[in-house]
Every structure is written in C-alpha cells, then in structure tokens.
N, C-alpha and C positions, 0 to 999 in steps of 0.2 A: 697660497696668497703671495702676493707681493712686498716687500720691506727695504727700507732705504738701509745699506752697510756700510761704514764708513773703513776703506782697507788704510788709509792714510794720508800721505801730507797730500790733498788737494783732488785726493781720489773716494770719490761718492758713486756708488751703486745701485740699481733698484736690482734686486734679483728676488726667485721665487724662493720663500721660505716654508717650513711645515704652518698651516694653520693652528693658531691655537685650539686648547682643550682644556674646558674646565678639570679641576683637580682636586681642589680644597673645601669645597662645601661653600664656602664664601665670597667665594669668585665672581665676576663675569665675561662673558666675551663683548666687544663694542664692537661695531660696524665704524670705521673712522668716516666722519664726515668731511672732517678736517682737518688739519695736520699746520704746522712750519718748523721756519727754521728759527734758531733762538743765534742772540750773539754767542753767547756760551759755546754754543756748537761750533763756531768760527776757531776756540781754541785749539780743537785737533784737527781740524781742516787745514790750518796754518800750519800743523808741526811742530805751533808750542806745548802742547802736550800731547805727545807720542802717543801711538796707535801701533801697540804689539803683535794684535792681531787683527782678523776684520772683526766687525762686532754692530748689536743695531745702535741705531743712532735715534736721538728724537725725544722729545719728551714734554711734548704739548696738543693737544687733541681735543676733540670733543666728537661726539657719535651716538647712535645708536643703539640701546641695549638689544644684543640677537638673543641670548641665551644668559640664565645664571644656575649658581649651585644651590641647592636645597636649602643653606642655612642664610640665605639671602633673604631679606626681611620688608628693606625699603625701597630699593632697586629694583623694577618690573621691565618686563621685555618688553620692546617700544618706548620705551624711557629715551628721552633726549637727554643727554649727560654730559655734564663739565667735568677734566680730569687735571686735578693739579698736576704738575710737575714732578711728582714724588707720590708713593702709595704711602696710604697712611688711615688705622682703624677708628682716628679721633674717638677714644676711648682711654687711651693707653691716658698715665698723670701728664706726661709731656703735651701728647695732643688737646686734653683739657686745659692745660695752663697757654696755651695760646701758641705751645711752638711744636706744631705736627710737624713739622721736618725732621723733627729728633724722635718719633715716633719711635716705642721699643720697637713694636712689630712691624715696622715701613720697610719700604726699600726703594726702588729706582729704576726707572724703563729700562729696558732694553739689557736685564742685567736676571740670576734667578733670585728666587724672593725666598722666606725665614725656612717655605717648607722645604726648598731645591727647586719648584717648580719656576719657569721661567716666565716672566712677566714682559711682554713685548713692547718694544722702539716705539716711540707714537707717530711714527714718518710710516706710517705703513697702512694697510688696507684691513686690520682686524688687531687687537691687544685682548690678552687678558688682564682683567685688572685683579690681584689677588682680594683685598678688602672692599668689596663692591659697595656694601653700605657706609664705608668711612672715604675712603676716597672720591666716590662720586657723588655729583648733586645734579639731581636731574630740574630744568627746566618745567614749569605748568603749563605742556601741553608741547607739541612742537612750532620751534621760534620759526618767524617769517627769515627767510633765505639774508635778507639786509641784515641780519643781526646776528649771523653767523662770524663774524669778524671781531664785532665785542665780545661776543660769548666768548670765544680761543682765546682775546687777550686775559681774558680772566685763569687763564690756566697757566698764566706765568706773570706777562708782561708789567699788567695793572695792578694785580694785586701784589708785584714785589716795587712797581711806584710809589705804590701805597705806604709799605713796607717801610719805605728810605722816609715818607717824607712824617708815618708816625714814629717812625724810629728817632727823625731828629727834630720833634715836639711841635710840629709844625700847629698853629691853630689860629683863631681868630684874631686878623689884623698879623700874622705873622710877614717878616721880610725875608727871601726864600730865594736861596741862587742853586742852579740845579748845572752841577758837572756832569757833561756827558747827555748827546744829540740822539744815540740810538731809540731804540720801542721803549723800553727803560728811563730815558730821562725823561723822553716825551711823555711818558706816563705819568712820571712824577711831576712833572708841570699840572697836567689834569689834578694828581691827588692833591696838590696843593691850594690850587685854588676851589678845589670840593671843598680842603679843609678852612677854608674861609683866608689864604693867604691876603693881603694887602697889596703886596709886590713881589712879583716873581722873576728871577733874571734866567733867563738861557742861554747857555754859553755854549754855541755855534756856530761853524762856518757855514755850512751850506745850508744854500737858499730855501730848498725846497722843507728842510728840519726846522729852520725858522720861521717859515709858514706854518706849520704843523703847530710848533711851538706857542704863536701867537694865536692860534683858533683855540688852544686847550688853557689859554692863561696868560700866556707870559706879556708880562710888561716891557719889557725892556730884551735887547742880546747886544750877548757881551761874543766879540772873536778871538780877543788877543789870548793869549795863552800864555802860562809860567810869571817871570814876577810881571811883563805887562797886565797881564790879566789878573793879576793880583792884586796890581795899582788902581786898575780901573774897576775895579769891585767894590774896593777902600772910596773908590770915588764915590760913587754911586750911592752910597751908604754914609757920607760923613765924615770921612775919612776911618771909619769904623770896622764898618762892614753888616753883614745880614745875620739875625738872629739864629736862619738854620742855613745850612749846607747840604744838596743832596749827591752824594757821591756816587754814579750810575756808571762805572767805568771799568773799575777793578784794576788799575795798572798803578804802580808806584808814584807817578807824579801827577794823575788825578787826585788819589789819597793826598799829597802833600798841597796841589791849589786847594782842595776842598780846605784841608785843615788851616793854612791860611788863609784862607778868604774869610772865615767864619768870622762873627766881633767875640772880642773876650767874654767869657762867661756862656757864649753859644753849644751848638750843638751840628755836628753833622753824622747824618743820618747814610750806612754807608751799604748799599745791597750790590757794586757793581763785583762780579764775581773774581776773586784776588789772580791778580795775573802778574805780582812784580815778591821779589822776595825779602824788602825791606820792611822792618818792623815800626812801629805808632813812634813819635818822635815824644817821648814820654815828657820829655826838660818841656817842651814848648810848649805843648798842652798844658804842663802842669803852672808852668809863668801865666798862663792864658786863661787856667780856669775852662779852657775849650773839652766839651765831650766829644764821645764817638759811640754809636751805638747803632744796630744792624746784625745783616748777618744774612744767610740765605734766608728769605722770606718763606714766614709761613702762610702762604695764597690760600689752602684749604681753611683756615681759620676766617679769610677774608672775604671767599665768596658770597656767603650768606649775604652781607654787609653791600656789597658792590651788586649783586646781579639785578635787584631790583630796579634802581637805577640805569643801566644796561639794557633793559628792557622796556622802561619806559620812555627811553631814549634820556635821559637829564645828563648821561655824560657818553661820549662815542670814544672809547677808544681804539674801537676799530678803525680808526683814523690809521692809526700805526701802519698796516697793510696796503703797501701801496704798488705792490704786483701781484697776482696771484697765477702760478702756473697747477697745473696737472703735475699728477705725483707721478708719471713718465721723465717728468725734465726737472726732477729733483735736485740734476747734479747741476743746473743750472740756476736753481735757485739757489744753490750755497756760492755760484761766484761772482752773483747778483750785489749777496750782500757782501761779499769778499773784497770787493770792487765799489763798493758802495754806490750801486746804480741802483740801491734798494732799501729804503728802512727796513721790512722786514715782510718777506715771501709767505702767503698764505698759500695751503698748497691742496689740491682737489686728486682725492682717491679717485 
C-alpha cells in the first residue's frame, strides 16, 4: 500500500509500504476513506521538532472496516468507522474516568503498540488499529459523501474544541474569547456556542477564518495581538474581560494573551499542543484567582456526544476543510497549510 513519511524539515513523501496484518486478536484493518493534515503535524514539518529518522506521519482518519481479529466483538467488516487520534481500549480506569489518552493500553499512529506490533500513520491507504472495539466507533450505516468532513473532524479537530472550551467551563450565557484561527480554534468557536455561549470573540487575522469564525458563532474579532490585544479584550468586556479563555495555539505568548485576557476568577481552557518552553506564570494566576485546565483532548470520550449531531447536520464542522487534495499530493497539502493558503487539507486515498 501507500503511506505518507515524513524524512524532515519540509520533506513529505508518499511511498509503498508493507500492508498491514492483523496480529492481536483485537485488531483491525481500515480501508482509509479519509485522511489530513493536523496543525500538530506542521511541528516537524517545520523542524521544530526534529525528525531523526523517516517515519509514518498522520493521525486522523476514518474508513472502512476490511477485516478484524477473532476477539473483536463490536466492530464488523463493512463498518464505517471514526478513529481518534490515539488508540485506546476505553476499558482501562483512565479511559472510564474520561481521559482515554492516558489509556494504560493505548498508544499512537504511525508508532508500534503495547504488543510490538506496529499500528499505521492515518495519511495512508490501510491502518491497523490495535483495539478495534475501544478505539473505533462506527457510524449507523454508511454516511452520505457530504458528511465525510464532519465525521474526520471528530477524529481530532472538534472534539479537542470541545475539549478547550469544557475544559475552561464554558456554559450557558457564558462570555468566551478563543486564542488561535486554525481547525482548532474554529472548532472551539462551534463548541462554545453549542455550549450555549452568550459572546464569543475570535481573535483573527485572516479574512477567510473570520468568515468561518462567524458562521460557527463568533460575535465579535479581535486582530491586535500581545498587550494590544489584551487592551482590546479588557475592552470588550468592561474593562474586565471574559469568563473563559480558549487557548488553540500551543506557543508561549498565546498561553500568556490567553492568561491575560481572562477576568479574575476565570478560567482558560488550553488544548493548543505546547510549542514554547516557558512555564504557567504561577504569582499572576494566583493574584488573579485565573485557572488553567486542559491537556491533550480526550476526543474518543467525546465522539459518542458529538456524532449525532454531525449527522443530523445541528453542527458542520466540516466547515474546517477547505481544500481537499488526493493523497498523491500529500506533500502539497502540508505546504498548503505551512503557507497558510489552507485551514486544514482533507485528503482522498
């Protein structure tokens, strides 16, 4: 089969790999339907995090069940199936208490898994997924083609929006400023005003994310950035600021607008993946009475919750996708979003 490898800074490959083969009893093989690229990915694409060797890349998919292993229960061949971003048996206390990412028995695409065997990139043309009944959730029936695009963002995008915006208590009549324009903020724009936000602010430069932004919710955008943006937030709020924060970035001075822009006694909610090496400013927070709380998102906890929805169309966040190439011109979609001529490449096996 085919597989996206990523050899380093700015170099994306499709090359033939062995096909998977079940091995665990628990297993399955998926037929990808669908595939992209995630921001996260952007990190060793860029060379902020080093690429020692090649390796598969990917970790967002949804597809078709071809085959599983004997001790597969719930998963049947022909199954249309959503796959979080991480494998995971939702069994384990971790996955019951709400945070399957810390699954004892999980592990991560493109990487091998607890028994040695290797669990494949989701940029590709076939995975196995080692835990078929806890990682995957298959769809009622096969979805119409149009809803191919919500479905994948549940395999990361939405359901770690989600994440940020019940992370920082987001709920009825809440006032809610969302750091960070990518699939991720935009998302949490959507979670927020699902969760009955009042006011939403998106803080954005470009046009076409503040279109996105205001079809999913957002009231208001904010562009300045650092203490302007911090002034104009104070504004906007009373000179106070907004009950929550959603932090969709991961770099050291989104973390610090988020933590200032919040009001005293607030909360920001923080899933953008850590890209700076500065630690929580503890004195400020603690004068401020300001929380922080997040983490990588546990999306398999949340698809249950979201796909219906999804399906009935009440929320689209396949909106996020707004190119979509052939997994031929893979390496094109990572300099799509590299270049930012792309919120986020949906990508056809």
């Amino acid at each position: 089969m085919r597989a996206t490898l990523i050899y380093g800074d700015h170099d994306i490959r499709l090359e033939d790999v062995p096909d998977p083969v079940l091995s665990t009893g628990g297993d399955a093989i998926v037929r990808v339907v669908a595939a992209c690229v995630c921001g996260s990915d952007l990190w060793p694409y860029r060379g902020v995090v080093p690429t020692k060797a090649p390796k598969r890349i990917g970790h967002e998919f949804v597809g078709i069940v071809e085959s599983v292993g004997p001790d597969v229960a719930k998963i049947k061949v022909g199954d249309f199936v959503i796959a979080p971003f991480y494998d995971c048996d939702m069994t384990c206390v971790n996955c019951l208490n709400g945070v399957s990412t810390s699954c004892l028995h999980g592990g991560w695409w493109g990487a091998d898994d607890r028994s040695g065997a290797f669990a494949d990139g989701g940029q590709g043309e076939f995975v196995r997924v080692p835990h078929a009944d806890g990682s995957l959730v298959a769809t009622p029936g096969l979805p119409a083609d149009e809803l191919i695009p919500g479905l994948l963002s549940l395999a990361d995008v939405m359901g770690t929006g989600h994440h940020a915006a019940v992370s920082a208590g987001v709920t009825t009549g809440s006032t809610v400023v969302v750091v960070g324009d990518g699939a991720v903020g935009l998302c949490g724009v959507l979670a927020a005003k699902r969760l009955g936000a009042s006011r939403i602010v998106a803080m954005s430069r470009h046009a076409d994310r503040q279109a996105v932004a205001r079809e999913f919710g957002a009231t208001d955008i904010v562009e300045e950035r650092g203490p302007e943006g911090i002034a104009r937030i104070k504004e906007l709020f009373d000179g106070i600021g907004p009950d929550c924060v959603l932090e969709c970035v991961g770099t050291t001075e989104s973390m610090d607008q988020a933590l200032r822009s919040v009001r005293p006694g607030g909360t920001v909610g923080y899933v953008g993946v850590p890209n700076g090496g500065s630690e929580l400013p503890i004195r400020l927070m603690f004068s401020s009475n300001v929380g922080a709380n997040g983490g990588v998102a546990p999306v398999r906890n949340y698809i249950d919750e979201l796909l219906p929805e999804v399906l009935s169309g009440a929320i689209n966040p396949g909106r996020v996708f707004d190119l979509e190439l052939p997994l031929a011109e893979v390496a094109e979609a990572y300099a799509a979003m590299d270049e930012r001529r792309a919120i986020k490449v949906l990508l056809r096996p």
